[in-house]
ZALOMAR-354921 format. One record per atom (N, C-alpha, C): residue in one letter; x, y, z. Coordinates in steps of 0.2 Angstrom, whole numbers, plus 2048, in hexadecimal, padded with zeros to 3 digits. Example, Ala and Ser with C-alpha at 12.3 -4.5 7.8 and 13.67 -1.06 7.14 Angstrom:
% ZALOMAR-354921
A8427E4827A83E7EA827A8427F0827S8407F5823S8447FB824S840800827
END
This chain:
% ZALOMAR-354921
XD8B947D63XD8E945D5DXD96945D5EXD99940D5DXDA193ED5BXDA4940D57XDAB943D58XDAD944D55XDB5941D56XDB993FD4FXDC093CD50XDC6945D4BXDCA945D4EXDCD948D4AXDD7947D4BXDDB94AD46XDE2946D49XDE694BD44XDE794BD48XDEF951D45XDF494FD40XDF4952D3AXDF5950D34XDFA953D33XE0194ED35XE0894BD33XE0B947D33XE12948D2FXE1493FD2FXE1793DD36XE18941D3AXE1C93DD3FXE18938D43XE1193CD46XE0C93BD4AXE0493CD49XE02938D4DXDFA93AD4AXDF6938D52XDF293BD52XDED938D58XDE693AD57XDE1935D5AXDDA937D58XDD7936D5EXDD0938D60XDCC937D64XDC493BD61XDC0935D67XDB9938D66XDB6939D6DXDB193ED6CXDAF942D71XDA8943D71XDA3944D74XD9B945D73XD97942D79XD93944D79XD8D943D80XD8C93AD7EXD8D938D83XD8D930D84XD9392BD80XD9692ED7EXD9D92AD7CXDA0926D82XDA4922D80XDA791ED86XDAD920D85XDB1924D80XDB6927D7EXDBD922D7DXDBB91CD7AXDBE917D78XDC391AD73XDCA919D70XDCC91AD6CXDCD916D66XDCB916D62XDC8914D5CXDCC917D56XDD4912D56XDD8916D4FXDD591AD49XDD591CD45XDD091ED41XDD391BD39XDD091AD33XDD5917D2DXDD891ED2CXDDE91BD2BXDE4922D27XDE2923D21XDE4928D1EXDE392AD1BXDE992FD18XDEA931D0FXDEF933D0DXDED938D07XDF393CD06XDF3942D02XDF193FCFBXDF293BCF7XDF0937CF2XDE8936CF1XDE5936CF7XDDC936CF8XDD993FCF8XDDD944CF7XDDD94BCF6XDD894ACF1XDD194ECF3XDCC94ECEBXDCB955CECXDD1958CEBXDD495ECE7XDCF960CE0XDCF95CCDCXDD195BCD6XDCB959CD5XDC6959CD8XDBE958CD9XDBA95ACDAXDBB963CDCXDB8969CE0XDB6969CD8XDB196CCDBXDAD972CD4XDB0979CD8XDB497ACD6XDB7981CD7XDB2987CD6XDAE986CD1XDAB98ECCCXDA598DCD0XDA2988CD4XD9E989CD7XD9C987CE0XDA4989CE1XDA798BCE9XDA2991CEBXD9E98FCF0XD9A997CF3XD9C996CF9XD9C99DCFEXD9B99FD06XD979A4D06XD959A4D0DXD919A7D11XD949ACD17XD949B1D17XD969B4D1DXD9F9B5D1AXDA19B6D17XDA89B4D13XDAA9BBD11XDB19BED12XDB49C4D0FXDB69C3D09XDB79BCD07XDBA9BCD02XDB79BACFBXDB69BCCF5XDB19B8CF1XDB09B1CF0XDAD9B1CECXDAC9ABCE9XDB09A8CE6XDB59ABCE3XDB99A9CDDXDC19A8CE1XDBE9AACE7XDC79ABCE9XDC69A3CF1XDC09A0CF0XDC199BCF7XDC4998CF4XDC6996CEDXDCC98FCECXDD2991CEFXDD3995CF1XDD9996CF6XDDA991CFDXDD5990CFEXDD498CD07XDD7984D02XDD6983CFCXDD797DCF8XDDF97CCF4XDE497ECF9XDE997ECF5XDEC977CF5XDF2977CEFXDF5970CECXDF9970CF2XDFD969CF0XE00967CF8XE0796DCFAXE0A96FCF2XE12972CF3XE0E979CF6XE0897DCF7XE0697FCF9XE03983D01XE0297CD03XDFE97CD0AXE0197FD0FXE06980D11XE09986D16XE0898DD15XE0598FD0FXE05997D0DXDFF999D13XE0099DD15XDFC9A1D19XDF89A8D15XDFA9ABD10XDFA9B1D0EXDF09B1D0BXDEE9A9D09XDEA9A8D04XDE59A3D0AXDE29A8D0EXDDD9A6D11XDD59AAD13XDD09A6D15XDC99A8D13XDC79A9D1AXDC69AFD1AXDC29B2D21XDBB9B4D23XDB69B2D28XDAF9B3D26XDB09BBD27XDA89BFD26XDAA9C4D26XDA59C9D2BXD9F9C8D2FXD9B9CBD33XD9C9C6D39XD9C9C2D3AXD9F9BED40XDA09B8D40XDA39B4D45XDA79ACD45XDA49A8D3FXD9E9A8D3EXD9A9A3D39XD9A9A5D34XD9D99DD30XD9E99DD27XD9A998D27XD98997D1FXD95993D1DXD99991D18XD9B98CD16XDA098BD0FXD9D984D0BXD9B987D05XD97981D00XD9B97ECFBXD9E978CFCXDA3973CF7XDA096ECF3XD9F974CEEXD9C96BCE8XDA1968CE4XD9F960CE3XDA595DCDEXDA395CCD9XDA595ACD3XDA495ACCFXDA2950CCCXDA094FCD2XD9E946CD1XD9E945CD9XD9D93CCD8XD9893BCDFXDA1938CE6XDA293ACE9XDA7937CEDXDA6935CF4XDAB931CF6XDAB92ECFCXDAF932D01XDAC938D04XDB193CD0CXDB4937D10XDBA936D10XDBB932D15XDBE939D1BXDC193ED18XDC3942D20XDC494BD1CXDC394DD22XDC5956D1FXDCC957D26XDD095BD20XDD595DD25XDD4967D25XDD6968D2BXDD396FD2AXDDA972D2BXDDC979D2AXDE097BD2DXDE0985D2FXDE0986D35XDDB98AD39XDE0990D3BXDDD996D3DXDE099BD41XDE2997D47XDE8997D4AXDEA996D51XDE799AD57XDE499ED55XDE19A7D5AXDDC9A3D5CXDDA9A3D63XDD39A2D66XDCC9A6D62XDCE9ABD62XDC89AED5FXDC99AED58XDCB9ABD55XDC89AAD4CXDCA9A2D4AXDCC99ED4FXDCA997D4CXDC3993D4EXDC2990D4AXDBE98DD49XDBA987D50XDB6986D52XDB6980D57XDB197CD54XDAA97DD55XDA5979D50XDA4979D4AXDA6974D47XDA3972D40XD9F96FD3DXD9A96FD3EXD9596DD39XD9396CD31XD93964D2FXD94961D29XD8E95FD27XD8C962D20XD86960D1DXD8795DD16XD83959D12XD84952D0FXD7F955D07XD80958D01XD7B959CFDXD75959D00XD76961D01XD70965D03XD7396DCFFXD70970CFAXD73977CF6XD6E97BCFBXD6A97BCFFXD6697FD00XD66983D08XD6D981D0AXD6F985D10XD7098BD11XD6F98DD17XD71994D16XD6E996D20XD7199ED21XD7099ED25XD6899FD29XD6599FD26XD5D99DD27XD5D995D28XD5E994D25XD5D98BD27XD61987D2AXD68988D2CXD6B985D2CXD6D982D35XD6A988D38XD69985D3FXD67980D43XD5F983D3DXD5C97AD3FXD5C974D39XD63974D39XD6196FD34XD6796AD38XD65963D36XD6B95ED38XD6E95CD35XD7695ED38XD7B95ED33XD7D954D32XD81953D2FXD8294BD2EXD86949D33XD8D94FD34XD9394ED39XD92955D3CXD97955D43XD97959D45XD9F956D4BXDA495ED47XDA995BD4BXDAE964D4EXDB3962D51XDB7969D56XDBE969D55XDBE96DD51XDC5970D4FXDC7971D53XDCE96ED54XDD1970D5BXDD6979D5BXDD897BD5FXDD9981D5FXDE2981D5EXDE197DD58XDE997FD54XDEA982D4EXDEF984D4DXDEF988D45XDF698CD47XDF9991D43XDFC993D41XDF999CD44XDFE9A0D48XDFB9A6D4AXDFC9ABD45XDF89AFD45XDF59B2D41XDF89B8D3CXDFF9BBD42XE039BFD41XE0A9BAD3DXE0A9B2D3DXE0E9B0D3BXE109B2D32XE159B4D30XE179B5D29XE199ABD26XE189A9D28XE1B9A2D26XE1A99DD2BXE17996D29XE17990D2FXE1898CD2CXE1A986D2CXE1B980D27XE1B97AD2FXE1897DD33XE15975D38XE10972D37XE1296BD34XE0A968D36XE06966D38XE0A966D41XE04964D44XDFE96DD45XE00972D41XDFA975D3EXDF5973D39XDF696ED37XDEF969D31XDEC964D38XDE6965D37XDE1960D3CXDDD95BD38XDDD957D37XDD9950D33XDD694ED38XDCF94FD34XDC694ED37XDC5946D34XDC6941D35XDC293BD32XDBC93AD34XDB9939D2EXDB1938D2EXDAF932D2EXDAA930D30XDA492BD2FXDA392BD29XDA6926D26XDA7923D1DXD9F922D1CXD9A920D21XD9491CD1FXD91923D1EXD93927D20XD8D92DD1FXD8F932D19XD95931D17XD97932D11XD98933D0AXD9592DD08XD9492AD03XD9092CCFDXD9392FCF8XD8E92FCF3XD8D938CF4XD9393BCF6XD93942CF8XD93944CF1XD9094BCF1XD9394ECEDXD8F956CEBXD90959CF3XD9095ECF4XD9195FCFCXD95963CFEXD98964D07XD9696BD07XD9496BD10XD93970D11XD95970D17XD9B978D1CXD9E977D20XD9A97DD23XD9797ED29XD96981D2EXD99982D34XD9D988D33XDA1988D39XD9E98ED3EXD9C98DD43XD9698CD4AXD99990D4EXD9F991D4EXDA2996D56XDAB993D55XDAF99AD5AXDB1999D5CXDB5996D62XDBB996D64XDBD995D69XDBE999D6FXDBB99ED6DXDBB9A6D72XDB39A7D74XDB09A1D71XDA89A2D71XDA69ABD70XDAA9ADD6BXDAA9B6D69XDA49B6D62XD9F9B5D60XD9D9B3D5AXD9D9BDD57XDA29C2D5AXDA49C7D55XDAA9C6D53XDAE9C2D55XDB49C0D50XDB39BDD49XDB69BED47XDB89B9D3FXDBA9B4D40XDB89AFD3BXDBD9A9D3CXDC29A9D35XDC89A4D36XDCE9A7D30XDD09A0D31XDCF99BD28XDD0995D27XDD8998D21XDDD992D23XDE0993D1EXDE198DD18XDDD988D1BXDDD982D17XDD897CD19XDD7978D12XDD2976D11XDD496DD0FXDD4969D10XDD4965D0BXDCF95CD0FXDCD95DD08XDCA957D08XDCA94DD07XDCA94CD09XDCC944D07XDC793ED05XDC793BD02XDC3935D01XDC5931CF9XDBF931CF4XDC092CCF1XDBB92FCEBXDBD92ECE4XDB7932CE0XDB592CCDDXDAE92BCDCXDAB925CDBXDA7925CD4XDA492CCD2XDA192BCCBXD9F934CCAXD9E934CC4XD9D93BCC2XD9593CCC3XD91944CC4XD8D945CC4XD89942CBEXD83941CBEXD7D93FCB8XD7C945CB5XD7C947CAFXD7B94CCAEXD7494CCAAXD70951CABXD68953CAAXD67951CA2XD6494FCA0XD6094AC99XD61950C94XD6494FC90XD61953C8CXD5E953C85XD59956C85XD52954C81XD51958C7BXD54955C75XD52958C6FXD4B956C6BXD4995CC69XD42959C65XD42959C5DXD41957C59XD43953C53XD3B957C4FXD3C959C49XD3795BC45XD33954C44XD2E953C43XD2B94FC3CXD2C94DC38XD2D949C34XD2E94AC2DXD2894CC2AXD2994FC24XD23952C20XD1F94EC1EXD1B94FC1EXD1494FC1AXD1294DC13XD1594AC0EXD13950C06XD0A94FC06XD0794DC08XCFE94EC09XCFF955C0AXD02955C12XD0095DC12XD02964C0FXD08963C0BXD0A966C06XD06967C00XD05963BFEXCFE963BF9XCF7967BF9XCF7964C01XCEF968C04XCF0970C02XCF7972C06XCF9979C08XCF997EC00XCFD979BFDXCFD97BBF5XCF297EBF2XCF0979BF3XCE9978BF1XCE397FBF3XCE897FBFDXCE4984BFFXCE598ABFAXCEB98BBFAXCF0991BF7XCED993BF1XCEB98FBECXCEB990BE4XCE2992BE7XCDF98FBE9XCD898FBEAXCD6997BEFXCDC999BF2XCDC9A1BF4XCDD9A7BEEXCE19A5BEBXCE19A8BE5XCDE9A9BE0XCD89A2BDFXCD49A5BDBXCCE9A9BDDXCCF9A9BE3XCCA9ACBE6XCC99B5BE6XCCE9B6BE4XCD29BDBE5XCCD9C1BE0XCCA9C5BE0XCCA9CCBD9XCCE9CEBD6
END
């Protein structure tokens, strides 16, 4: 499996691809820009993790606005060992063009395998082993150290460009992060940034929904009812 990725700054960028039988031909990738952020397209209230110290309600952190993205303090860390499972719904169907990550710089808590899955809600770590992922790509071993109070580099953001064809008509992500670079899988992994890029294409279909309508009345039957009615009565002692 290929992977292309390129270090996201304005001065420079460089990308390559890697994989059992690549010819390792360089293959500019398309650029891409802060204005393609689909930010603004996460289903936020139904952000879930797996393996995660931090709740559910606190992952929009890995999701910050652009005056943001250097904060270090608001980051999500697995929490039994290296592997996270991170589940991104959107709120309509988009086109991924790339994910930019940005990672612990420590050998032992950054990221290396990534594995990308395409609408499937039904992952987890029972399944997810053997299951084939769409993309499969490797953080490179940059980030911001750990002990750092502040970093505003950013050749610490890495931009993943994806295979647009396989991405199309997204609209649920799921990232499975596999190991680290210390091959330690009792370490944590520590992400401090997340952001997405592509293209929103349409909103979800939403489920039908089905009123059922009385009949109108009858007067026969009212008549009849009346008829039974008088005719119980006289029936009475």
């Amino acid at each position: 499996m290929s992977c292309e990725d390129e270090h996201f700054n304005h001065s420079h960028s460089h990308s390559h691809s890697h994989g059992d039988g690549d010819d390792h031909s360089h293959i500019p990738p398309i650029q891409t820009s802060s204005v393609q952020n689909l930010r603004e397209h996460i289903d936020f209230y139904q952000l879930r993790a797996l393996n995660c110290q931090q709740k559910d309600e606190d992952l929009q952190r890995l999701f910050k606005a652009n005056d943001d993205k250097f904060e270090l303090s608001g980051f999500v860390e697995s929490d039994a060992d290296c592997q996270l499972i991170l589940n991104i719904p959107f709120n309509g169907n988009v086109k991924l063009y790339s994910i930019i990550i940005r990672s612990s710089g420590e050998s032992a808590h950054c990221p290396r395998t990534v594995k990308l899955f395409k609408n499937n809600k039904t992952l987890d770590f029972d399944n997810i082993a053997g299951s084939k992922p769409v993309h499969k790509l490797e953080q490179p071993l940059v980030g911001p150290l750990d002990d750092t109070e502040a970093n505003v580099d950013e050749d610490t953001f890495v931009e993943h460009h994806l295979p647009r064809s396989q991405f199309q008509s997204t609209y649920h992500l799921t990232l499975f992060i596999e190991d680290n670079w210390d091959d330690d899988e009792d370490e944590t992994t520590k992400l401090y940034y997340i952001e997405l890029r592509g293209l929103f294409t349409s909103p979800l279909a939403k489920d039908p929904v089905i009123t059922l309508y009385e009949a109108a009345a009858n007067p026969a039957d009212h008549k009849n009812l009346l008829q039974q009615e008088i005719g119980q009565s006289n029936n009475v002692d």
